[in-house]
VEXLOBA-209580 format. One record per residue (C-alpha): chain; y negated, x, z negated; residue in three letters; residue number from 1. Coordinates in nm, 2 decimals, always signed. Each point is the difference from the previous one (the first is absolute). Layout:
BEGIN
<pt><cadena>A</cadena><north>Y</north><east>X</east><up>Z</up><residuo>ALA</residuo><num>NUM</num></pt>
...
END
This chain:
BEGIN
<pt><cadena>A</cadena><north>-0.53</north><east>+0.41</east><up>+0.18</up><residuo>UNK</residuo><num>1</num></pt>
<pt><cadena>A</cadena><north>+0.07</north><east>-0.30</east><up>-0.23</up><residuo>UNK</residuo><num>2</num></pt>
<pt><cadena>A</cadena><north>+0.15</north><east>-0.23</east><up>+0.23</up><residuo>UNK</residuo><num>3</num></pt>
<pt><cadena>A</cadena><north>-0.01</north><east>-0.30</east><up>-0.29</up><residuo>UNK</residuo><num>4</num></pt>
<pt><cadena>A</cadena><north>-0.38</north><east>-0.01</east><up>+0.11</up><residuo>UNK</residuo><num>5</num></pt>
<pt><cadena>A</cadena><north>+0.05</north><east>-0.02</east><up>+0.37</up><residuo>UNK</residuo><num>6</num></pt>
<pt><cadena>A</cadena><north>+0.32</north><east>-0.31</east><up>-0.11</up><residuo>UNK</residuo><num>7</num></pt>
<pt><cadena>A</cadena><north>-0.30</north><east>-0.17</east><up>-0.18</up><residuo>UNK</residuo><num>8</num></pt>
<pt><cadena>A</cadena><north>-0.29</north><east>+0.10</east><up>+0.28</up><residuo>UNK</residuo><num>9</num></pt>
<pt><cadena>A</cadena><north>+0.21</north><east>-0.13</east><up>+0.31</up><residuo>UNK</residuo><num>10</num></pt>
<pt><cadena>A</cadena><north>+0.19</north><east>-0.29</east><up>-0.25</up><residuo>UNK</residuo><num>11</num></pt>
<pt><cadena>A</cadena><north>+0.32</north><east>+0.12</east><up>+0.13</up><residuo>UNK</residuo><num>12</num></pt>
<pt><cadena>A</cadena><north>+0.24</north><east>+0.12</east><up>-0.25</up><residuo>UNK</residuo><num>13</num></pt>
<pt><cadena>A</cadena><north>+0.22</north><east>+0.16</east><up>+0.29</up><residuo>UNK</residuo><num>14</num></pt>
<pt><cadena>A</cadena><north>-0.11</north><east>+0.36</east><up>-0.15</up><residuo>UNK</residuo><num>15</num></pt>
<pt><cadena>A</cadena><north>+0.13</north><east>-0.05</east><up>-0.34</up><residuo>UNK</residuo><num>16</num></pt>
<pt><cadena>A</cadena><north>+0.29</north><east>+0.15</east><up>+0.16</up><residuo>UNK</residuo><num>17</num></pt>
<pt><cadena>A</cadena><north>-0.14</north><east>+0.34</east><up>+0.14</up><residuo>UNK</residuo><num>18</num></pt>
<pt><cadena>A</cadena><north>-0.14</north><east>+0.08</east><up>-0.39</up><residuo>UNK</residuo><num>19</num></pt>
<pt><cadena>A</cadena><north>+0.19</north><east>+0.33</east><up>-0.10</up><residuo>UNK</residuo><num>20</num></pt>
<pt><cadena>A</cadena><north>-0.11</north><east>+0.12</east><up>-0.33</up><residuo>UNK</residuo><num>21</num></pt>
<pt><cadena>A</cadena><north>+0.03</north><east>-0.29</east><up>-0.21</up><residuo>UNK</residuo><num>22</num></pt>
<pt><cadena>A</cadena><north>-0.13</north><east>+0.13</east><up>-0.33</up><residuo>UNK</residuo><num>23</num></pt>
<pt><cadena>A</cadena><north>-0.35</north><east>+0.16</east><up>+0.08</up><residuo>UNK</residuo><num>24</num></pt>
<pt><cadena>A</cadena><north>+0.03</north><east>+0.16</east><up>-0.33</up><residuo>UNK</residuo><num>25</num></pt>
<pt><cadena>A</cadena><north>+0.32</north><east>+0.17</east><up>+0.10</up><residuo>UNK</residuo><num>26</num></pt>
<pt><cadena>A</cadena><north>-0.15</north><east>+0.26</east><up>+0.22</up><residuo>UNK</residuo><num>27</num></pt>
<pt><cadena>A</cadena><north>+0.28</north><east>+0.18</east><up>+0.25</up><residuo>UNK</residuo><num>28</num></pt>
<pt><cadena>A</cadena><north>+0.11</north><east>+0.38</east><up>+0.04</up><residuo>UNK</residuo><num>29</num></pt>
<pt><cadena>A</cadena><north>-0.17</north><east>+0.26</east><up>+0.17</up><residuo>UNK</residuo><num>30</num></pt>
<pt><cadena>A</cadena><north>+0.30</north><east>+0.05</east><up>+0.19</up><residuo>UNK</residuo><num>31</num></pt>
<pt><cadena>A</cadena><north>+0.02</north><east>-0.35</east><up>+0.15</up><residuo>UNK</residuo><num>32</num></pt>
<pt><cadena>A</cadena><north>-0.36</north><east>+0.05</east><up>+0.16</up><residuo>UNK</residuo><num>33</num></pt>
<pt><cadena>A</cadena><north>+0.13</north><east>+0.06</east><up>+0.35</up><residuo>UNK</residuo><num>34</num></pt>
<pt><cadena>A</cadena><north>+0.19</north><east>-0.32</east><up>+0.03</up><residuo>UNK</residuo><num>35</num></pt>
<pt><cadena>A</cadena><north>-0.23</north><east>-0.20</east><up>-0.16</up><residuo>UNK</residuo><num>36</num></pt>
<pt><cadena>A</cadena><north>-0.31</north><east>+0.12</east><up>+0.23</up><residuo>UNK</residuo><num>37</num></pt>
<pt><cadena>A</cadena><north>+0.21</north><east>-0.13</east><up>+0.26</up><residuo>UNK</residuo><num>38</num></pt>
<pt><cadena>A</cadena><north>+0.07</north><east>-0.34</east><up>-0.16</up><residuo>UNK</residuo><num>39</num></pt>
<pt><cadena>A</cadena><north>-0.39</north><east>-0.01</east><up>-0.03</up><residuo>UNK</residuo><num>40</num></pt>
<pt><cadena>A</cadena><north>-0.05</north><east>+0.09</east><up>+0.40</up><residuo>UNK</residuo><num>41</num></pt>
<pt><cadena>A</cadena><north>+0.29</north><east>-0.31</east><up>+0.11</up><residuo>UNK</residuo><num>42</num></pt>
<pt><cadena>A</cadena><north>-0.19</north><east>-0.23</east><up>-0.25</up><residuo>UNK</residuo><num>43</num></pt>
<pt><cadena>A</cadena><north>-0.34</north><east>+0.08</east><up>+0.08</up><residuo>UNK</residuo><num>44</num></pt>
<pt><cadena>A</cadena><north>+0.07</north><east>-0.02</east><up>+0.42</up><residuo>UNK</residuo><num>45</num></pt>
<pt><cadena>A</cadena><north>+0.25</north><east>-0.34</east><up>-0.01</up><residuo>UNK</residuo><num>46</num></pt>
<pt><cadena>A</cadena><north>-0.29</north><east>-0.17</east><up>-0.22</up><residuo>UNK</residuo><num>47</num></pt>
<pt><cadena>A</cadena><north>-0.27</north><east>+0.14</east><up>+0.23</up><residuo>UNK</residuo><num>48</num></pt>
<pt><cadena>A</cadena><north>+0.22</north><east>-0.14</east><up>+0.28</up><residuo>UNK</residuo><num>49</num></pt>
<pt><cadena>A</cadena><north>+0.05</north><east>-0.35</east><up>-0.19</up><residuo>UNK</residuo><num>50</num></pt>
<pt><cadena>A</cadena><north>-0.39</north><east>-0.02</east><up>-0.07</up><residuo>UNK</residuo><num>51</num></pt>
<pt><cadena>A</cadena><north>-0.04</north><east>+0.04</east><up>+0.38</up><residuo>UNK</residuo><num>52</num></pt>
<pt><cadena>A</cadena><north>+0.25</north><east>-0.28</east><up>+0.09</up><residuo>UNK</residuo><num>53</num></pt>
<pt><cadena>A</cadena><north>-0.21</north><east>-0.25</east><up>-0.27</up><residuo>UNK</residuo><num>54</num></pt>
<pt><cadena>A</cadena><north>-0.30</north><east>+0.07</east><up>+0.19</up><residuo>UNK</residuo><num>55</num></pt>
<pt><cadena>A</cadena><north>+0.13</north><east>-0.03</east><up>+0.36</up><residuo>UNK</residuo><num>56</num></pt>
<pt><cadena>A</cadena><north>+0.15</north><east>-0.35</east><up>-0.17</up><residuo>UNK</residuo><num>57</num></pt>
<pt><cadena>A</cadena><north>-0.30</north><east>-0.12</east><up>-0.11</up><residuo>UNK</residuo><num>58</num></pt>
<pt><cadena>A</cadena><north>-0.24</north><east>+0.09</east><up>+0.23</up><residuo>UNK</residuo><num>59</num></pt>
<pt><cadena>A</cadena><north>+0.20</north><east>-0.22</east><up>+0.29</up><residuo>UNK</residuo><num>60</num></pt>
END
């Protein structure tokens, strides 16, 4: 999930922060997968969550 396209989709640069692998070309070890499989579950519900909250806003 590249959250720098969600930052520029939803013009709110508040994600810049959640970005973990910084260097794309740097790829991470095997041995990491677990916690970062996690990481990627917390991201992926809190922006599901913060999608849900734009759209409750702006449909009152």
């Amino acid at each position: 999930m590249d959250l720098a396209y969600v930052s520029d989709i939803t013009a709110n640069c508040d994600w810049n922060h959640v970005i973990v692998n910084r260097h794309p070309l740097a790829p991470n070890s095997p041995f990491n997968a677990a916690p970062d499989l996690f990481l990627h579950g917390i991201i992926a519900e809190y922006l599901y969550q913060y999608l849900e909250l734009q759209k409750e806003m702006s449909n009152v």
